[in-house]
C-alpha positions in Angstrom: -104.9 127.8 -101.6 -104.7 128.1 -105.4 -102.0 125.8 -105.5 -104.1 123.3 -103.2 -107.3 123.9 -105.8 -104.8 123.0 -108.8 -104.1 119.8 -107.4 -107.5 118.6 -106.9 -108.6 119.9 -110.3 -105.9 117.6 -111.6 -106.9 114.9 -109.6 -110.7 115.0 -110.6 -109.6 115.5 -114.1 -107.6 112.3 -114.1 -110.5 110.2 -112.2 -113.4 111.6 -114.8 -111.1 110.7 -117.9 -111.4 106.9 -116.5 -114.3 107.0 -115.5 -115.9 108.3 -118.6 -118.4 106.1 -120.1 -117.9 103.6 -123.0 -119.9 105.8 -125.8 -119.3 109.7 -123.9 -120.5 112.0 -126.5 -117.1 113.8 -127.4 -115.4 110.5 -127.8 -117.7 109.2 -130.0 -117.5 112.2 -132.0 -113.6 112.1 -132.5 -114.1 108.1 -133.4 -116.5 108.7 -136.2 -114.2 111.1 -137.6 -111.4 108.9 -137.1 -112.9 105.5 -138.5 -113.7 107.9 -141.6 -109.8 108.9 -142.1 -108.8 105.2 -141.2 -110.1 104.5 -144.9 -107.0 105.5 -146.4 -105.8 102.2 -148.1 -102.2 101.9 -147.1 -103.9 101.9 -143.2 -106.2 99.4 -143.9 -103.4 97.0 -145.2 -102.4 96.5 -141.5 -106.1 94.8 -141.0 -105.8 92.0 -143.7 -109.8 91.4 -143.4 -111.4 94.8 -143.7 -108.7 95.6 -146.7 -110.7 92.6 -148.6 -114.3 93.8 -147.4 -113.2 97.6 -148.2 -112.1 96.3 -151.9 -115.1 94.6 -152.0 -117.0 97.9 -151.0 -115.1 99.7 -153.5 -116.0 97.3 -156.4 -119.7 97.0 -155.6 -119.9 100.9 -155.4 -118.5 100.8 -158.8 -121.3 98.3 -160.3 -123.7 100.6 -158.7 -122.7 103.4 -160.9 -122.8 101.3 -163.7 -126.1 100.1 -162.7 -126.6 103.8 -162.6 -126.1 104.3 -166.2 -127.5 101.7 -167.6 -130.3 101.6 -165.5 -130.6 98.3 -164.3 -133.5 96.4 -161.8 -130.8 94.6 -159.5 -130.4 98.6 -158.6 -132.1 98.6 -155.1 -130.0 95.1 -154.3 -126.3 96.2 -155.5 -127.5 100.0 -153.4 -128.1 97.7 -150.4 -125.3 95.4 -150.3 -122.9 98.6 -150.8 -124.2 100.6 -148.6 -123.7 97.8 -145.6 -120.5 97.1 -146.8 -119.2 100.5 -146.1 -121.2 99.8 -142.9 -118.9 96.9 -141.8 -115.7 98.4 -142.8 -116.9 102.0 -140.5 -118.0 99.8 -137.7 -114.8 98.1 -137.8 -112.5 101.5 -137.7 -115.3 102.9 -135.3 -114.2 100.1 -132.6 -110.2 100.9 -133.0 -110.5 104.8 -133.2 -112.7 104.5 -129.9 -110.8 102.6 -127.9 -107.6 105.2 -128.9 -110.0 107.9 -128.3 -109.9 106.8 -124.6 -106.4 106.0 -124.6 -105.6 109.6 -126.2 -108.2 111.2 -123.7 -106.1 110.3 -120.7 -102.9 111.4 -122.6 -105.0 115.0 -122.7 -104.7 114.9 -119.1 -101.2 114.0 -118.7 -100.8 116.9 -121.2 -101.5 119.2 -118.5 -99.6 117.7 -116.1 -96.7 119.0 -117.9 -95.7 122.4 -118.1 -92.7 124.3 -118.6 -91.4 125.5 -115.2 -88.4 127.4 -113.8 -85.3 125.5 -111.9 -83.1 126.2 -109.8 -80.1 124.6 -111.6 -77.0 124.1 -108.9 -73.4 124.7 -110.9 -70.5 124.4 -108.6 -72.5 125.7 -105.4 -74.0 128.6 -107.7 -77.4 128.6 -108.8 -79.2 129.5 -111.5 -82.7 129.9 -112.8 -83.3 128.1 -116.0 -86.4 126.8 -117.9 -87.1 123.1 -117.4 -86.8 122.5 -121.2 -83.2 123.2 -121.0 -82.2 120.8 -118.4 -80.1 117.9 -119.3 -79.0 114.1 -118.1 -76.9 114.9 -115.2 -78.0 118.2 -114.1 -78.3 119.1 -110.5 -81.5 121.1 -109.5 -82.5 122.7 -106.1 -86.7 122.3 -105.2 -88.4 124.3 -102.2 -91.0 124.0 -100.6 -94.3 124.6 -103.3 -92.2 124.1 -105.7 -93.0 122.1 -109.1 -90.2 119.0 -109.6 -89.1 120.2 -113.0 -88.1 116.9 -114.4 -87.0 113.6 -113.7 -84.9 112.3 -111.0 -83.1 110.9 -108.2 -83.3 112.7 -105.2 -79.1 113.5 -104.0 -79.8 115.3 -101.2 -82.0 116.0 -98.6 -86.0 114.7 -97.8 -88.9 115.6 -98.5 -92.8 115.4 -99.2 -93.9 115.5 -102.0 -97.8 115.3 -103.8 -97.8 112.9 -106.4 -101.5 113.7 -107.1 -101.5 114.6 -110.2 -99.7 111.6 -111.9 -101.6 109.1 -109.7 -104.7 110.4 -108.7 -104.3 110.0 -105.0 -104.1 113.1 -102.8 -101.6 111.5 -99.8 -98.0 112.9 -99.7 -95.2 110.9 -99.8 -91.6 111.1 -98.6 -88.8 111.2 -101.5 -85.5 110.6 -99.7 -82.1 110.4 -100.7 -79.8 107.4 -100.4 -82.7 104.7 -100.2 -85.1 102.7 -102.4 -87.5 105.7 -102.3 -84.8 108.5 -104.1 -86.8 108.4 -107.2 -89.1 111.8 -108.4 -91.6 112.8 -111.3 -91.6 115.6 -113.1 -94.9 117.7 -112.3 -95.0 116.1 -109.2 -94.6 119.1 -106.2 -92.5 119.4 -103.4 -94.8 120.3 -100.5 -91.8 120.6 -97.3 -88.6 120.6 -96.7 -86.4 121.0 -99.9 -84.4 118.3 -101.8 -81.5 118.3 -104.2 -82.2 116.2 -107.4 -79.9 115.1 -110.3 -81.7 114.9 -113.4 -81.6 111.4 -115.5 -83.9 112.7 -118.5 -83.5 115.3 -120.9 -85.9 117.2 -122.4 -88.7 115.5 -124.2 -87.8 112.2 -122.5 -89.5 112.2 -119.1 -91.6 109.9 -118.0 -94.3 112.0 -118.3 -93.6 112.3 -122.0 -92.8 108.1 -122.8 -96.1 108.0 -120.8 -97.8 110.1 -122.8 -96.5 108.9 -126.0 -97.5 105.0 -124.9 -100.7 106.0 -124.0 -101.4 107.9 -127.3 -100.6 104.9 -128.9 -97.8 106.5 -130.7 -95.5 103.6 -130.3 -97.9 100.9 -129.7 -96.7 97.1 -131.5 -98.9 94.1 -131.7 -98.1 91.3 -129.5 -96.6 88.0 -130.4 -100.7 86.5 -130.2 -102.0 89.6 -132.1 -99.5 89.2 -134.9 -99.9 85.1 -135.3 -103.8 85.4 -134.9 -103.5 88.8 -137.5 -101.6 86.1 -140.0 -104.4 83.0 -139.1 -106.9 85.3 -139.6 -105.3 86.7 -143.4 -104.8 82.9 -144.1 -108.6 82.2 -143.6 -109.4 85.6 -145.7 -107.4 84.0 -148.5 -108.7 80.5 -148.7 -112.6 82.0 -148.4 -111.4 84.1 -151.4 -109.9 81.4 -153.1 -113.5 79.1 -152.4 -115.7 82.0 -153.2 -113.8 82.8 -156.4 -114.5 79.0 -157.8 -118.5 79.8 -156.7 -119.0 81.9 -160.2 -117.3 78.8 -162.2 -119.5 76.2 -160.6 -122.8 78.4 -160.5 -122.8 79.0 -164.8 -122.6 75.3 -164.9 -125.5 74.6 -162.5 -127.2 77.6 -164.7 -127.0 79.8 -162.1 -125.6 83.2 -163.0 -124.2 84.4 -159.6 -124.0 88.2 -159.6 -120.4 90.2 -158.4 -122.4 92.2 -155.8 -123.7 88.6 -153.9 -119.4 86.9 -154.5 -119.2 89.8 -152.4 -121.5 89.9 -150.1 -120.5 85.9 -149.2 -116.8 86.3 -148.8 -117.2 89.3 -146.6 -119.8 87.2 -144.5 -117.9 83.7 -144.3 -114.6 85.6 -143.5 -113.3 86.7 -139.8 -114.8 90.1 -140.0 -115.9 90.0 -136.4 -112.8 89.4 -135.1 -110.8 91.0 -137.7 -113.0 94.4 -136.8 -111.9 93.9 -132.9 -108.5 92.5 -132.5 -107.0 96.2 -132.3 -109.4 97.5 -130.2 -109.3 95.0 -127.8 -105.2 95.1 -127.8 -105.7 99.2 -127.1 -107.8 98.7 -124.4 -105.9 96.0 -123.0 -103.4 99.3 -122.3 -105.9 101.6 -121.6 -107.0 99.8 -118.4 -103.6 99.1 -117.3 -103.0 102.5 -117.2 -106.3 103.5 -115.3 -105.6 101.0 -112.8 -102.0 103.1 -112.9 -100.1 101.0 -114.2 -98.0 102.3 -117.3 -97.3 99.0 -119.6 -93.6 99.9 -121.5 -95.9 97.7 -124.5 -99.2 95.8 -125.1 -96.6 92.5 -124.3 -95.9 93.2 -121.4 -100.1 93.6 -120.6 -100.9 90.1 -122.3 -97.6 88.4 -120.7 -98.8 89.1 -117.8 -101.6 86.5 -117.9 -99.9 84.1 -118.7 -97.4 84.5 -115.2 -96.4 81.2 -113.4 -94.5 82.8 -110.5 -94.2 86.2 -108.7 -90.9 87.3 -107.1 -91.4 89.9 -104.4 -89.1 92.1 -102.8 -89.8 91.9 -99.0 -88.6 95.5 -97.7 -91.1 97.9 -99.6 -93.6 95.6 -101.2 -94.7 93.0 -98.5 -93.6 95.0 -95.7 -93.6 98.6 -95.1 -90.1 99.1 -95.5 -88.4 100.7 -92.3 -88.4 98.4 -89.4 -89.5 99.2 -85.9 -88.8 98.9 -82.6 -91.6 97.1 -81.1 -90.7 95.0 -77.7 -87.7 95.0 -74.9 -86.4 91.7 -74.2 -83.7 92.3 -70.8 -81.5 89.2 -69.6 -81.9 88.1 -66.0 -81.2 90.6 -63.4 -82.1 94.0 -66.0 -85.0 95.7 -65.7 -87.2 96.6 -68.8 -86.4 100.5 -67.7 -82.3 99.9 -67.5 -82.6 98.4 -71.3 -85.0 101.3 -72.9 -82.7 104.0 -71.3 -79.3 102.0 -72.9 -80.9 101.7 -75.8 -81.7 105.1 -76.1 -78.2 106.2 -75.2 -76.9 103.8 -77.5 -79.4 105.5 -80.6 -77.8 108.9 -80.6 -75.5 107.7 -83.2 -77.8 105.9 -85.2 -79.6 108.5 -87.7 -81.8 105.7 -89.3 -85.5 105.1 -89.5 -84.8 102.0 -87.3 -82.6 104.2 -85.1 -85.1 106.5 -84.3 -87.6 103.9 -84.2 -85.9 103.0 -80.8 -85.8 106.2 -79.3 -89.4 106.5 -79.6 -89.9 103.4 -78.1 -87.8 104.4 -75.4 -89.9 107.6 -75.3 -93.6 105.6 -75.3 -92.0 102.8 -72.5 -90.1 105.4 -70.1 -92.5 108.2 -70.5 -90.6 110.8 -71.1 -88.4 112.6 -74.0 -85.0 111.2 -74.8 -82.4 112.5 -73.1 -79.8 115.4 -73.9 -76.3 114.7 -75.8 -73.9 115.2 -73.0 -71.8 117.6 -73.6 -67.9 116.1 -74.2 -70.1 113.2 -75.4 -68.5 111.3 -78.1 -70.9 109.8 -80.5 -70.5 106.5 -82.5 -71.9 106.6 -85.4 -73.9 103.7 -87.4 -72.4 102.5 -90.8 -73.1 99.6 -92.2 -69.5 98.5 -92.2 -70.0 98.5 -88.1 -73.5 97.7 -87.8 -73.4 99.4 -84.3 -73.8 102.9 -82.7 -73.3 104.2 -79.4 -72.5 107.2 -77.2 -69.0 107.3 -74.9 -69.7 109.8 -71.6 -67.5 111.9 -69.9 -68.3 109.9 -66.8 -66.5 106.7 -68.3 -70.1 105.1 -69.1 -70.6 103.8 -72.6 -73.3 102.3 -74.7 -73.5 99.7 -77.8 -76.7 98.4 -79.5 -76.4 97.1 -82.9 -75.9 93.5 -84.4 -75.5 90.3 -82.6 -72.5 89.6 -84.2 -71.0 93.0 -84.0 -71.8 93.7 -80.3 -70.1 90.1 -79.9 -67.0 91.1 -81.5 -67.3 94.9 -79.1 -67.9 92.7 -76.6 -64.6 90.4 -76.9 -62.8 93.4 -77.3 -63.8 94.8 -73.7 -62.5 91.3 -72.7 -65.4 90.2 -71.6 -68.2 87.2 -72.5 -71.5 87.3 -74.1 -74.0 85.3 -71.7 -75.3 82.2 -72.4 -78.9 83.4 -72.1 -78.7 86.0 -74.8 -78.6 83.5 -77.9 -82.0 81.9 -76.8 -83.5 85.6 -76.8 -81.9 86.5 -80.3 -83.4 83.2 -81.4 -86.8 83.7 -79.8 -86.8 87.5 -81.8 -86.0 86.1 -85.2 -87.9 83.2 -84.9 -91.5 85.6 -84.7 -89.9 87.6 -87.7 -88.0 90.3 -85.9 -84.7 91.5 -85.8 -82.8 91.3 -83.4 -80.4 94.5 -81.5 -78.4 93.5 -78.8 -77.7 96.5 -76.8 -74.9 96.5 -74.1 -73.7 98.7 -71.3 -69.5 99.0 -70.9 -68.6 95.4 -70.9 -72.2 93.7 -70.1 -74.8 92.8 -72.3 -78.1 94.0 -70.9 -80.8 92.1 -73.7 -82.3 92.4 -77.3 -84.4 94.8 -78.8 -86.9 93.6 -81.3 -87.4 95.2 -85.1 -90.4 94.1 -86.7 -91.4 94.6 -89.6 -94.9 95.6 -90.5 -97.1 93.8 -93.1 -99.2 95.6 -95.7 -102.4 96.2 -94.9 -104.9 93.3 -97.0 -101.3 91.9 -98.1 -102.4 88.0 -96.9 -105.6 87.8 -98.7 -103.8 89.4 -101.7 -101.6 86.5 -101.9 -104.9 84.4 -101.2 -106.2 85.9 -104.8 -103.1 85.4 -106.3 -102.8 81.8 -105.6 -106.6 81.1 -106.7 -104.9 82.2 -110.2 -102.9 79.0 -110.0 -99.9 81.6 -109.3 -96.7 80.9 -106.8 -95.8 83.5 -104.7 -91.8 83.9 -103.8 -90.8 86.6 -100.9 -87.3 87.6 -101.8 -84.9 88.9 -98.5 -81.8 89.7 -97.5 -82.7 88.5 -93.8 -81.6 85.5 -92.1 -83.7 82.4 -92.6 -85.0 82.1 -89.6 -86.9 85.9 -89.9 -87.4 85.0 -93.7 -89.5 82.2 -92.7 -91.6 83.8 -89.8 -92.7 87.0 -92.4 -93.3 84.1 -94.9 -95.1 82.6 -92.7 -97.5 85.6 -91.6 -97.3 87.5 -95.0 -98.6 83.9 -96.9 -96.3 83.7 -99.5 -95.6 79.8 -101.3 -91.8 80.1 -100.6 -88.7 82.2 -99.5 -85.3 83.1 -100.4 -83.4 84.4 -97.7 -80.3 86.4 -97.4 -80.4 87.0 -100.6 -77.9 89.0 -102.9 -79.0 90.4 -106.1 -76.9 87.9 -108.2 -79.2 85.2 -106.4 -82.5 86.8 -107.4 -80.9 86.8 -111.0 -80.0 83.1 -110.9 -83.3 82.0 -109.2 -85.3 83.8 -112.3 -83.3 81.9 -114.7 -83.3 78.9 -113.6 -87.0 79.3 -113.3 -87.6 80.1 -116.6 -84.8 77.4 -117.9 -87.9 75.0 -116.3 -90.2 76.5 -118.7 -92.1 79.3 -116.2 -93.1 82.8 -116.7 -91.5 84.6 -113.9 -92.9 88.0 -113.1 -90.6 90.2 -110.3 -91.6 93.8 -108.6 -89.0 95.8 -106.7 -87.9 99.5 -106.3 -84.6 99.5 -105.5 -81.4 99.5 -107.8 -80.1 96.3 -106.3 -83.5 94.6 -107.9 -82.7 96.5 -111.0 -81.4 93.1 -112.7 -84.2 90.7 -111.8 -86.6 93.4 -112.8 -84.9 92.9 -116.4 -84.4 89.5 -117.0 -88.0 89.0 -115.7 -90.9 88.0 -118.1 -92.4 90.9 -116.4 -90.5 93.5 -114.4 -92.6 95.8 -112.2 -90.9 99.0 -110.6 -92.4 101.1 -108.4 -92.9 104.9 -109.1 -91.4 105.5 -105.4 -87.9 103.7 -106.3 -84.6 104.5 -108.2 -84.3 105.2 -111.8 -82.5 102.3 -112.3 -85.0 100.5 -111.5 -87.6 102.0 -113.2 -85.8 101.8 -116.5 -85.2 98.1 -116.1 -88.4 96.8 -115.6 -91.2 96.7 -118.5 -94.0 97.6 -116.1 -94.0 101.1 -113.9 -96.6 100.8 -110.9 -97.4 104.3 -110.5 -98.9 103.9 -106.9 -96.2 102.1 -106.1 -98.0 99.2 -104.6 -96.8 96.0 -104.3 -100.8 94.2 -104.5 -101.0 96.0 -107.5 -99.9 92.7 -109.6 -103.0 91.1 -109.4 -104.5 93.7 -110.9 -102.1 93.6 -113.5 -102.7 89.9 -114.1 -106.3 89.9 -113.9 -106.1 92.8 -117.1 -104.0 89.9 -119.1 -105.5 87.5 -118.4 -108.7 89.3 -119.3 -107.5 90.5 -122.3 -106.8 87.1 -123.1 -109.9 86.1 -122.7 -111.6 88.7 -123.9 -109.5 87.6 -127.2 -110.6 84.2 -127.0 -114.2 84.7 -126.5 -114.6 87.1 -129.7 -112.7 84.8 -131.6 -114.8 81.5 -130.7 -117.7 83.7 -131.2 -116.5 85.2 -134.9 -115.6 81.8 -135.5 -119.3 80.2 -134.6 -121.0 82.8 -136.5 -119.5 82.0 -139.3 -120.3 78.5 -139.2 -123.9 79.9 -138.9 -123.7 82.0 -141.9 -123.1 79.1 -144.2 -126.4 77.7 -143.6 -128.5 81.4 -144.1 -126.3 82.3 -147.7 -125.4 78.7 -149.3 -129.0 77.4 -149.8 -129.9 80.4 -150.6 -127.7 81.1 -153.2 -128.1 77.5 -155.2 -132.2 76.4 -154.2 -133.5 77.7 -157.5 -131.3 75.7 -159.7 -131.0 73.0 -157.1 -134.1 72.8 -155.4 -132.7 69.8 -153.1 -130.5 72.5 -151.4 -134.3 74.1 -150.1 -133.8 71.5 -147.3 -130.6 73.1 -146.2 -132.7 76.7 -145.6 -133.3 75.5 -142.0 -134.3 79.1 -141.1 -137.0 79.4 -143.4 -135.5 82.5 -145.0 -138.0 84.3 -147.7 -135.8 84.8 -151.2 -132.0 84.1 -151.8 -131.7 88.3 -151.4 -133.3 88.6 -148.7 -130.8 85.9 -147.3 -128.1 87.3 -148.2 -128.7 90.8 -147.4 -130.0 89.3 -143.8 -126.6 88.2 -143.0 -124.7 90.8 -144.5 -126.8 93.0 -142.1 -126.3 90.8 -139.0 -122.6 90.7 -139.9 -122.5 94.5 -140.2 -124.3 95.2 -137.0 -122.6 92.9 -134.9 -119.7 94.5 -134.6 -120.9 97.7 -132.9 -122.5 95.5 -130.8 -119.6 93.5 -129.3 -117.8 96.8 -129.0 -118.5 97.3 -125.4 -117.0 93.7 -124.7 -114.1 94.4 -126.7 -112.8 97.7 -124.8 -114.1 97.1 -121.2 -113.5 93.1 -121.6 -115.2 89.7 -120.4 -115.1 89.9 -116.7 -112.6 87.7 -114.9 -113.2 85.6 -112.4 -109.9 83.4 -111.6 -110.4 79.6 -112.6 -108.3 77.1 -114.5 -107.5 77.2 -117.8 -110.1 74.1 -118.7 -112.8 75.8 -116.6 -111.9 79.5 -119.4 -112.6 76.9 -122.5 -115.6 75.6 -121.7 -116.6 78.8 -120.6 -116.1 80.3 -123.4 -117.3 77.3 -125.3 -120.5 77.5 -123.8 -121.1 81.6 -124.0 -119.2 82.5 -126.8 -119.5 79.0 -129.1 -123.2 78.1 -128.3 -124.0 82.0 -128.7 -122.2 82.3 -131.3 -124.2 80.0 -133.1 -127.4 81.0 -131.8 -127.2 84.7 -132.6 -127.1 84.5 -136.2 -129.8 81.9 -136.5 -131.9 84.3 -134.6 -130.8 88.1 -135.7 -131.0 86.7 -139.6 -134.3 85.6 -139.1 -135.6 88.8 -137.8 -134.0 91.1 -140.0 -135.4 88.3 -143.1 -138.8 88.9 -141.3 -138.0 92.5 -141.3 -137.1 92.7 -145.2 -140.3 90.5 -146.2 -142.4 93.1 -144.3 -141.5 96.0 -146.2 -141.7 94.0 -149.0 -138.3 95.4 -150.4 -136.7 91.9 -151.9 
């Protein structure tokens, strides 16, 4: 029970740690401390835009002492404009330090996931209890039944259940199986039946717990390609408004105007990118932080933009469209056999066939007879099923013997009886694999008694998936080793754009590259260690948790629920952390345009009183104008902090539709806003009659 209460714990845990809202009171806490410690000057470097409004808080806090001393009546002004400085530049760490608040609030929870645990290390048949931190690559350890998975692996021998709960939040087991797509284990994951043999393939300190953890912290976090090029547009803008408001002090002493340092200040730091500037990182972090609440852990904040940019998804039929096993679903006897005759063959036939698909037929046989399976006969000889053969069977005492496996392999048993495969049979294999199934031939002695059908079963919701995927202008591509003629009945019922059957992993590879030769962003999900090289020379590889290692380690994207629908999830984040990107930065960009008309006039109307018809918004005194905006500007920024970490909400629509969108909202807003909120804090400053 206690170990049962653990589990659920963790699982709440893990839920409230997403779930908690944008401004919780602990997070908060730890950002203002943060955004405080951020000030160090060799950290603000990496933020081009708050380094120049931090210099310029510095400088005017300078002037303010001096002011100090030599008591001077712009006092109160040069007090104001520092103190909102410092403002702006807080704001602006306060938005980063949150969004890795949450980011580092989830790694808290992955913290304690992991714990150090005992294992049952295996060395040459012996075993030996050890501490999890001393397992290496390579080791072999034994896990029981309520027993914790002490690191990760691939499962070597054995099956087994095992709750995930605490790395993905869902309380369902699942099976871990050796010699499948579906060998792969966590550590801090538990086995709950059974018990399984696992070699480990991470030493200590590099689980995936621990590069999850690490990611998440933002330890190893690297802007993206679009964060770095809009990081140096935004530096170039910084430099050319420093440049313009540096020739201001020039050209005001010979319109008479004396321009103080303080107001230089105060108009670069409001006509530069500081809306943007404050938000880029913040919105990159979250960006990561809700790929991994929707459980997906992003290798690097690339991968999470790339992704909404994808052209085409490649998916892996067995596993990701389909369940996975295949089962027996429908008896289909030639002329003159009965449907009882063909189960009870077919169920002879099975003993040798220790597959999911090979029991799949013995229940069938069970459900359609009506009774168990029947009992190996002793002196019995069982055939067993390989994949070299492709058959199994059972050979009786009595001289009776059975076959079901292949078409083509029962047809080459078949001609070695010396015997004939009917004519009828190839219209019934035809029929099978024309509705999507698979078709077993199953044969008594020399005669072929008809076809037993393995479907495979769709994913629940997968259709309208693909429906949502394709209203995001995306192309969806089933990838499977069947024949063409089942490839294209799944196709056809699952809903994907196009097929490639009876494929080897060599033509996945080439497919990807000849896709991205043409210019396309190719995304691929898979989980087994055939898929590992299209999951690596993919723009975006997605593994699921449930495959091998190999896998895992090639693609750039681990899907922790291992669920194939999960991608448009995964898209709809990039995409909305482009646009979430592209709406601040049309907005940052509008406001400024906005500024201009509050400061400018302000700053010239007494010595050129033409410029008072520029003051469109009426503003009081050229202080109280300046200090308006600087306050707006200041203010802003906490205020768009809720759309930076939890994004502009996606709704899937071309990439036209997005721009005037955003044009609209974000542009016309942006524009708005300022002529508004500088008004009302002008209003606000003439009523207290401070400047």
């Amino acid at each position: 029970m206690n170990i049962y209460n653990e589990h659920i714990q963790a699982k709440l845990e893990r839920r409230r740690s997403r779930r908690a809202s944008l401004f919780e009171k602990d997070l908060v806490r730890i950002a203002a401390i943060q955004s405080v410690v951020m000030l160090k000057p060799w950290v603000m470097a990496q933020n081009p835009v708050m380094f120049i409004t931090e210099i310029g808080a510095v400088i005017t806090t300078l002037i303010l002492v001096m002011d100090l001393l030599q008591h001077c009546h712009d006092l109160l002004y040069t007090l104001a404009v520092t103190v909102i400085l410092w403002a702006t530049v807080l704001f602006a760490n306060f938005a980063e330090a949150l969004a890795e608040a949450r980011g580092k609030a989830q790694a808290d929870t992955l913290k304690r996931t992991r714990r150090k645990t005992l294992a049952r290390r295996v060395i040459n048949g012996l075993e030996e209890q050890v501490s999890s931190d001393e397992l290496r690559e390579g080791d072999v350890v034994l896990v029981k039944a309520g027993e914790i998975i002490p690191s990760d692996g691939e499962v070597i021998e054995g099956a087994a259940t095992v709750d995930e709960s605490a790395i993905t939040g869902e309380s369902a087991p699942v099976v871990r199986e050796a010699g499948g797509d579906r060998s792969g284990v966590t550590g801090g994951t538990r086995v709950l039946s059974d018990q399984i043999k696992i070699r480990i393939t991470a030493g200590a300190g590099q689980s995936f717990l621990d590069r999850m953890i690490a990611l998440v912290e933002g330890a190893v976090r690297q802007k993206t390609p679009n964060e770095l090029a809009l990081t140096v547009t935004l530096a170039g803008l910084t430099l050319a408004f420093l440049m313009v408001t540096g020739a201001l002090w020039p050209i005001g002493r010979f319109f008479g105007v004396d321009l103080p340092i303080p107001t230089l200040i105060a108009l670069l730091v409001c006509l530069i990118p500081t809306t943007i500037g404050a938000l880029l990182a913040a919105i990159g972090l979250a960006g990561m932080d809700r790929a991994l609440s929707a459980n997906v852990l992003a290798k690097s904040g690339k991968a999470v933009e790339l992704a909404g940019d994808i052209d085409t998804l490649l998916l892996d039929k067995t596993g990701t469209i389909t369940l996975g096993d295949r089962q027996a679903t429908e008896y289909f006897p030639l002329i003159g056999v009965t449907r009882t005759q063909l189960a009870e063959s077919a169920m002879w036939a099975s003993f040798g066939d220790q597959t999911p698909e090979g029991k799949s037929i013995i229940k069938l046989g069970e459900e359609t007879l009506g009774s168990s399976a029947p009992l190996e006969t002793p002196g019995a000889k069982v055939i067993p099923f390989t994949a070299q053969s492709r058959l199994s069977g059972l050979d009786l005492p009595d001289g009776r013997s059975f076959r079901k496996g292949a078409p083509d392999a029962i047809y080459a048993y078949i001609q070695g009886q010396a015997a004939s495969f009917p004519p009828a049979l190839q219209a019934l294999v035809d029929g099978v694999g024309r509705h999507g199934g698979t078709p077993i031939v199953v044969a008594e002695g020399r005669d072929v008694l008809g076809v037993v059908a393995l479907s495979d079963v769709l994913k629940s919701g997968i259709r309208d998936r693909f429906e949502r995927l394709r209203a995001m202008g995306l192309c969806v591509v089933m990838v499977t080793g069947d024949n063409r003629l089942t490839a294209a009945a799944i196709a056809k019922e699952a809903g994907v754009d196009d097929y490639i059957a009876e494929a080897k992993p060599e033509d996945k590879l080439e497919y990807i590259r000849r896709e991205q030769r043409a210019g396309r962003l190719i995304a691929m999900m898979g989980d087994g260690t055939n898929d590992a090289p299209a999951l690596a020379q993919a723009d975006i590889g997605i593994a699921m948790n449930s495959g091998t290692q190999a896998a895992k380690e090639a693609g750039n994207m681990v899907d922790l629920d291992s669920d194939p629908t999960k991608l448009i999830e995964v898209i709809e984040i990039g995409k909305q952390l482009l646009m979430t990107r592209g709406a601040l930065t049309t907005f940052s960009i509008a406001n400024d345009v906005a500024k201009y008309f509050a400061i400018i006039p302000a700053m010239f109307m007494l010595a050129i009183p033409q410029l008072a018809a520029l003051n469109v918004m009426g503003l009081a005194t050229p202080q109280s104008a300046i200090l308006s905006a600087l306050i707006f500007n200041a203010i802003i920024i906490p205020l768009l902090i809720p759309v930076a970490i939890k994004g502009v909400r996606y709704r899937p629509m071309g990439a036209d539709s997005i721009l005037r969108r955003n044009l609209l909202i974000y542009g016309l807003g942006g524009v708005i806003a300022p002529f508004v909120g500088i008004k009302l804090i002008d209003m606000a400053l003439g009523l207290i009659r401070l400047f």
